[in-house]
C-alpha positions, -999 to +999 in steps of 0.1 A: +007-268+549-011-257+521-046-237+531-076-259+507-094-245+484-131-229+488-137-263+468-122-285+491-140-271+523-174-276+509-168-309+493-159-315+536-185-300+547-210-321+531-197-353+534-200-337+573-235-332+569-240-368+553-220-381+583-242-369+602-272-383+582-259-417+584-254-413+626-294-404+624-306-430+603-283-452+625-296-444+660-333-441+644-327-480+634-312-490+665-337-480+688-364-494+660-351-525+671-348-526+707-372-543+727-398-526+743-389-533+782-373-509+810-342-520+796-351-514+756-358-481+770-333-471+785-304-481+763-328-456+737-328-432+759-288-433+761-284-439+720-307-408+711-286-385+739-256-400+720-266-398+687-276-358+696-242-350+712-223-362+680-246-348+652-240-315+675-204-319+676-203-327+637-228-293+634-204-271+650-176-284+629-194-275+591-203-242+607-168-234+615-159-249+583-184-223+564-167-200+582-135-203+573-145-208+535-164-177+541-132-158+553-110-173+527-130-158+500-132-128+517-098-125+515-094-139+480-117-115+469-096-084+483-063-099+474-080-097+435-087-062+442-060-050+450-037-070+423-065-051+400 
């Protein structure tokens, strides 16, 4: 397998962050539209605690991302040196 370029990795990390965008604006509309009884309440209750544990997960996933784009231009950047 080929490792991607620092290109590639940041194109994925922001269609990450616009994933996780889209999951916000989707919850935020969701609960816009349930009704306001016991029930409307709690099924927004359980979409916000949702919604939070997936833009979380997607989070953690563009950090480790910028990290390994972070380390792969570390080590692009010494590999240069030393062919130098």
């Amino acid at each position: 397998m080929q490792t991607p370029t620092a290109a590639q990795i940041r194109t994925a990390i922001e269609v990450l962050k616009k994933f996780g965008k889209h999951i916000n604006q989707n919850a935020a509309n969701l609960v816009i539209e349930l009704p306001g009884t016991r029930f409307g309440d709690h099924c927004a209750a359980r979409v916000e605690a949702l919604n939070i544990e997936q833009v979380t997960r997607i989070q953690t996933v563009a950090a480790q991302l910028e990290q390994w784009r972070d380390e792969l231009q570390q080590q692009r950047r010494q590999c240069v040196s030393h062919h130098v």
